[in-house]
GUTOR-324565 format. One record per residue (C-alpha): residue number from 1; residue in one letter; chain; x, y, z. Coordinates in pm, 1 decimal, decimal comma, always signed. Each point is the difference from the previous one (the first is absolute). Layout:
N
   num   residu   chaine         xx         yy         zz
   NUM        A        A          X          Y          Z
...
# end
This chain:
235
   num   residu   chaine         xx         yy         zz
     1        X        A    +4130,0    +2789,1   +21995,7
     2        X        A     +161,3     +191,2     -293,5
     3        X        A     +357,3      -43,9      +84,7
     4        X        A     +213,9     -235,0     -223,7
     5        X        A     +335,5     -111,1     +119,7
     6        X        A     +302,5      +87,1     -262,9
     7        X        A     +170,3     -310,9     -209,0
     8        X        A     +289,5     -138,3     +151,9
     9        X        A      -95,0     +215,0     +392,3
    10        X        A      -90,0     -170,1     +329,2
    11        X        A     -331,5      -46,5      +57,8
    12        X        A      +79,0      +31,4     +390,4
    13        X        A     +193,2     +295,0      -60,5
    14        X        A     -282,7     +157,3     -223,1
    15        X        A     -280,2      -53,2     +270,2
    16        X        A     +194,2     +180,9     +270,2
    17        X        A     +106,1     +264,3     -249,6
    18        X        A     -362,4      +54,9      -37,9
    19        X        A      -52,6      +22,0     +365,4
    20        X        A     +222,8     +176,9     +121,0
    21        X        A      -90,8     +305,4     -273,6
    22        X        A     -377,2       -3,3      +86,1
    23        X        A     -186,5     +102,2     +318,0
    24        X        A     -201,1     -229,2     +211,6
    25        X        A     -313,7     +146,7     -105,9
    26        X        A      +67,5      -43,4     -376,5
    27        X        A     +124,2     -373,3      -33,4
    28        X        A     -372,5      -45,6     +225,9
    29        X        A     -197,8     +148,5     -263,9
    30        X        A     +193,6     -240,5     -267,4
    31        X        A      -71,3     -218,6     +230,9
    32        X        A     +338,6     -153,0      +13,8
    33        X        A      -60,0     -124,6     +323,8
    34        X        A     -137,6     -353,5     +147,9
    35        X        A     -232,8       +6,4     +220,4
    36        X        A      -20,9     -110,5     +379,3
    37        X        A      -63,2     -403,1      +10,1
    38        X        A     -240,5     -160,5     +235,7
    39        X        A      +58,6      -68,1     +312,6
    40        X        A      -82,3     -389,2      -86,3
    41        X        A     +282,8      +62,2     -305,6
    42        X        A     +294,8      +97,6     +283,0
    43        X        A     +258,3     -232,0       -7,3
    44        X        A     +203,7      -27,6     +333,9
    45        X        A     +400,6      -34,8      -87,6
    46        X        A     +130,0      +38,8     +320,1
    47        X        A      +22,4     -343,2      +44,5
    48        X        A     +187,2      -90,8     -325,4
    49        X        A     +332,1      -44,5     -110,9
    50        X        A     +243,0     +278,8     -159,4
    51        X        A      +16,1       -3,1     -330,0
    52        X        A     +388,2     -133,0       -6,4
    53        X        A      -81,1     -250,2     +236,0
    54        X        A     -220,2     -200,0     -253,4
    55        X        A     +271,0     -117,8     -210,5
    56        X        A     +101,9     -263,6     +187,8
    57        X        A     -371,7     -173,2      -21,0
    58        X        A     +102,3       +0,5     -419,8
    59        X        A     +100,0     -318,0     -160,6
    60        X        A     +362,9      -77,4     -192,1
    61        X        A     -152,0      +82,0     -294,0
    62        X        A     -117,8     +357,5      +90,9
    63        X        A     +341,7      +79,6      +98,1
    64        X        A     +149,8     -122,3     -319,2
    65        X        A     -197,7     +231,9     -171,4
    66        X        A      +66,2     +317,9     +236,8
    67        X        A     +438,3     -106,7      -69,8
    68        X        A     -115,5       +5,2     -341,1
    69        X        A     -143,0     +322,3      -40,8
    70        X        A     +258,8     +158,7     +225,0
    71        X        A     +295,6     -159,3     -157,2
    72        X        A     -124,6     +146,7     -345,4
    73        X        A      -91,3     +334,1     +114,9
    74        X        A     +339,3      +42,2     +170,0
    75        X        A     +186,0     -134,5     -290,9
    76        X        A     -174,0     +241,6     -286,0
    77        X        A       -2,8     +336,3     +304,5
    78        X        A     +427,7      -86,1      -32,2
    79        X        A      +17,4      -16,8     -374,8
    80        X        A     -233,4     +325,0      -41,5
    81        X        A     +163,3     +163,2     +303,2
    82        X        A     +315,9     +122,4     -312,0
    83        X        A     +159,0     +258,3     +214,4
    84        X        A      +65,4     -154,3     +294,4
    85        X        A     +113,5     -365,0     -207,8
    86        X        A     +209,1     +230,7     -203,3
    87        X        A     +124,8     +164,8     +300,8
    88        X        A      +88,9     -344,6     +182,4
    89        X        A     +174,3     -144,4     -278,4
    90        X        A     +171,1     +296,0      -74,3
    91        X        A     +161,1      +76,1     +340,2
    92        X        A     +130,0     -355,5      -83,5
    93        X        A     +170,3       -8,4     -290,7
    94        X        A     +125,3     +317,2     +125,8
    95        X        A     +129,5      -46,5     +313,3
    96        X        A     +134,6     -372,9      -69,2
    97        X        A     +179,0     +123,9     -326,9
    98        X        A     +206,4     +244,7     +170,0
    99        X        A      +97,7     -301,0     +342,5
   100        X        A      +68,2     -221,0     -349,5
   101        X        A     +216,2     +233,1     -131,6
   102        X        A     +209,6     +104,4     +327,6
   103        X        A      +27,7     -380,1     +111,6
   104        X        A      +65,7      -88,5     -356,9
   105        X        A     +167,1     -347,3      -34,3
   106        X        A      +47,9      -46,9     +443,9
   107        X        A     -144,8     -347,6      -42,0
   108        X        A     +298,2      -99,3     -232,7
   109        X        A     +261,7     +118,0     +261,7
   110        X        A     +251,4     -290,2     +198,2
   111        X        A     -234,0      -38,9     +327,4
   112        X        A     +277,0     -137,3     +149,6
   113        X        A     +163,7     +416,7      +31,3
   114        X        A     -221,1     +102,5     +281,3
   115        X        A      -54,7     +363,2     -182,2
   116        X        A     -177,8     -182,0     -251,8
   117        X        A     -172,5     -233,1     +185,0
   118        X        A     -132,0     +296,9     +156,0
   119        X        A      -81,1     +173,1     -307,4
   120        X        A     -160,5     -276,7     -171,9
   121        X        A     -230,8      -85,4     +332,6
   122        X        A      -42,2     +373,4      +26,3
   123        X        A     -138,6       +9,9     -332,7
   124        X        A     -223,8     -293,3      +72,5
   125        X        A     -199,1     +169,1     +313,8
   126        X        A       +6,0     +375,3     -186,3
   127        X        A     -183,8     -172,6     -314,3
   128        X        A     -260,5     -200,9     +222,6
   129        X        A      -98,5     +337,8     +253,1
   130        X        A     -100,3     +142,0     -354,8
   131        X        A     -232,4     -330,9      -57,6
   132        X        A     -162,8      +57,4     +329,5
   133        X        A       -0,3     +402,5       -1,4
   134        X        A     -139,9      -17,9     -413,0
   135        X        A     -278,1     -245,5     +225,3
   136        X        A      -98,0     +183,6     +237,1
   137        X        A      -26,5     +342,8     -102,2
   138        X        A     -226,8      -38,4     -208,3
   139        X        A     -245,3     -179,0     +206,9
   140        X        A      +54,9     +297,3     +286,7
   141        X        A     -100,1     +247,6     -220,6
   142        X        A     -306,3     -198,4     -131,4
   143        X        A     -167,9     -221,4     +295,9
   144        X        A      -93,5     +328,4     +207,6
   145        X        A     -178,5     +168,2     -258,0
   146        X        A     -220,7     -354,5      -40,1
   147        X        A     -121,5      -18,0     +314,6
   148        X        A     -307,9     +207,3       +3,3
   149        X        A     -118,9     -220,1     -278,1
   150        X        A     +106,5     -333,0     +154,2
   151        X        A     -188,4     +106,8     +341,8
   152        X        A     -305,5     +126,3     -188,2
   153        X        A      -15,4     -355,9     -188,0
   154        X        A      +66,8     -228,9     +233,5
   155        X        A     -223,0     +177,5     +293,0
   156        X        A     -302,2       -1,2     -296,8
   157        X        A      +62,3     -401,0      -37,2
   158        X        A     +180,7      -15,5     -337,5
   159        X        A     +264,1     -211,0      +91,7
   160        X        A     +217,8      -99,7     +304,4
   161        X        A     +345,8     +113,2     +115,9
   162        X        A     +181,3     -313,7      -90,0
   163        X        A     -122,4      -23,2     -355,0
   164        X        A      +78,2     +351,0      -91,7
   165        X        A     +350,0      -59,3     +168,3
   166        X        A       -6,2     -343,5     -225,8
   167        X        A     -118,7     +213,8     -329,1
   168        X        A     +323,4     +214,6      -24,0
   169        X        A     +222,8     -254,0      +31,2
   170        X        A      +11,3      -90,7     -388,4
   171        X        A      +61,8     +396,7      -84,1
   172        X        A     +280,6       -2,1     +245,4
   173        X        A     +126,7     -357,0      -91,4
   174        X        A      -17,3     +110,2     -375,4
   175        X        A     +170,8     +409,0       +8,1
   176        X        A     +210,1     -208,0     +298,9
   177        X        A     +145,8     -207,4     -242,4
   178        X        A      +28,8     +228,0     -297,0
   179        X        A     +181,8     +213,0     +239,0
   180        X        A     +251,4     -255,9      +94,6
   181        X        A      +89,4     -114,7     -345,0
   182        X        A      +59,8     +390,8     -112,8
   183        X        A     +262,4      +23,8     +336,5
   184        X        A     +156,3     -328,4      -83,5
   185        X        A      +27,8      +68,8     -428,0
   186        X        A     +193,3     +321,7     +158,2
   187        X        A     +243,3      -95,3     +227,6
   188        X        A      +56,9     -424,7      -81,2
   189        X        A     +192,9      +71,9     -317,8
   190        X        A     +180,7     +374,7     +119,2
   191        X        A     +121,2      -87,3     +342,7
   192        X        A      +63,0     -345,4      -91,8
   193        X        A     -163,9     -172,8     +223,3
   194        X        A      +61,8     -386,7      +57,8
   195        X        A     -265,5     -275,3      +36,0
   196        X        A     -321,6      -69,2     -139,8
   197        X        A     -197,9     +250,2     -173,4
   198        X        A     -360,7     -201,9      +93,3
   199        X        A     +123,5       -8,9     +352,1
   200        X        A      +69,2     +364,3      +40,0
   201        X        A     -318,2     +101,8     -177,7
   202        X        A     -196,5     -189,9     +285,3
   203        X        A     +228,7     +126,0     +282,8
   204        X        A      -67,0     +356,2     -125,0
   205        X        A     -371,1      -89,9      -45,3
   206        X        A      -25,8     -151,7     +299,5
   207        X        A     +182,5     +343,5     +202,5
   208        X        A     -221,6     +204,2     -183,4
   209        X        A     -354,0     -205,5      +85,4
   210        X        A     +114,7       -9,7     +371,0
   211        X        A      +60,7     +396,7       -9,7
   212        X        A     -336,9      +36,5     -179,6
   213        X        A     -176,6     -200,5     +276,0
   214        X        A     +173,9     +173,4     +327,4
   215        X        A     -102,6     +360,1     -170,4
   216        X        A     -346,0     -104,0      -33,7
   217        X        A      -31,9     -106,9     +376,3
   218        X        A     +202,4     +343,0      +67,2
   219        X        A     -255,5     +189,8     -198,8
   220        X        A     -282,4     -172,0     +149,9
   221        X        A      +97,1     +167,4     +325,0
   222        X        A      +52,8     +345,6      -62,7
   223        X        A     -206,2     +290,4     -157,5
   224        X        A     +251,1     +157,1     -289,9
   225        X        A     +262,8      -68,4     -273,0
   226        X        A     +292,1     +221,9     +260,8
   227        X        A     -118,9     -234,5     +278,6
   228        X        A      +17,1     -338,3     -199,0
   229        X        A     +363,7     +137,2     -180,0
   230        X        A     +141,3      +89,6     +328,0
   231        X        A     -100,9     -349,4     +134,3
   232        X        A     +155,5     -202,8     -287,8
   233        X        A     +284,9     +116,5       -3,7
   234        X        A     +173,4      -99,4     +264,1
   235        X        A     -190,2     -310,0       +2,4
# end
């Protein structure tokens, strides 16, 4: 019809650019519009499924491919997504520097004083609220402004609810633990902790998948990033 769609544009976008910018009258003469079907062409939907309700009639190997596509397209939107990764694991090394460098050496104190006991446990539960806050917060300020897309996807068919749940868990799992072992590289060797170095790293990765996973049910349920914040943290 003469109109060519830009490299790198959406087509979609494009074809409703080009409709919302002409009258009715003109895309008719370009004849841009299909015309009526026959009455013998109809096709009654009223008494078929919704679209999301047609994944569960897909076989094991349909939704291996859906968790594929999802768990790639999650993990390359987090590595491309710079600012808010760089954000994240800023706030991090940040914020767990300075508890480092105030609690510095508590876990090499006599436990046995109960002023360092208290210190040293102290030190402990301040370092693992970070884990879970570093967690969270970013997943509060991300899941609400996904959800148009999610609902628009899953309503048109593309997937179902539990794979696209399913497809972020190897982002999360990976920044998760790439998160933990920047904490624990901070604080093992400054506030001398005691104990086992693997066995921290999967405490703290454990505290900080857990937090992850009760912010995404609180962000399910509410309509903003203030809402979801306020929610988490008391939780």
């Amino acid at each position: 019809r003469g109109f060519e769609c830009p490299a790198a544009w959406n087509p979609a976008d494009f074809t409703m650019d080009i409709i919302e910018e002409r009258a009715e009258e003109d895309l008719d003469k370009l004849d841009l519009f299909l015309a009526p079907p026959e009455a013998s062409e109809v096709v009654d939907f009223t008494d078929q499924e919704p679209a999301g309700k047609t994944r569960a009639s897909h076989g094991f190997a349909d939704a291996m491919l859906e968790f594929q596509w999802l768990a790639d397209r999650e993990l390359k939107h987090s590595l491309r997504d710079t600012d808010a990764l760089g954000a994240r694991f800023g706030a991090t090394i940040f914020l767990n520097l300075v508890f480092a460098l105030v609690l510095q050496g508590v876990g090499d104190n006599d436990d046995t004083d109960p002023d360092n006991l208290a210190a040293h446990f102290g030190g402990i539960i301040l370092i693992s609220a970070m884990v879970m806050f570093g967690s969270g917060q970013s997943l509060a300020a991300e899941l609400p402004a996904q959800r148009p897309t999610f609902l628009r996807e899953y309503v048109s068919g593309t997937y179902s609810a539990s794979n696209y749940f399913l497809g972020r868990l190897p982002a999360e799992l990976s920044i998760g633990l790439v998160q933990s072992l920047i904490v624990l590289f901070l604080v093992f060797w400054l506030m001398e902790l005691r104990g086992n170095f693997g066995l921290y790293l999967l405490a703290f990765w454990g505290l900080g998948f857990a937090a992850a996973s009760t912010t995404l049910v609180v962000a399910c349920g509410v309509s903003d990033v203030r809402q979801t914040v306020e929610f988490i943290s008391p939780i």
